[in-house]
N, C-alpha and C positions, 0 to 999 in steps of 0.2 A: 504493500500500500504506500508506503512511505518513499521509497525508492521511486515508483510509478511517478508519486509528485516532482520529486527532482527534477528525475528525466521529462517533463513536462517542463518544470521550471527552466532548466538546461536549455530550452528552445528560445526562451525569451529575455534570459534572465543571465548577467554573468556572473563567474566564480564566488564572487564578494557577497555577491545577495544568496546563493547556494546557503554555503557558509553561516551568513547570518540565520538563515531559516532552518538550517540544521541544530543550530545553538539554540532558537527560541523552542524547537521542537522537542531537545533534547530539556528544556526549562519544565516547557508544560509535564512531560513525563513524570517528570522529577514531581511536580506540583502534587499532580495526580497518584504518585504512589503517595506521598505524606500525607491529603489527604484521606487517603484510605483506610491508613492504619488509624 
């Protein structure tokens, strides 16, 4: 799923903004597992 967006993002978007969206993505994860416990 995640990858699928890249490679989508990859079309339009360059390395810098990847990057950033993989950080903000790797955040919310992050958010999502603390809230769970």
């Amino acid at each position: 799923m995640v990858n699928t967006i890249l490679k989508e993002a990859d079309l339009f978007c360059p390395n810098s903004v990847r990057i950033n969206f993989t950080i903000y993505h790797l955040i919310i994860v992050n958010l999502k597992e603390r809230s769970g416990k």
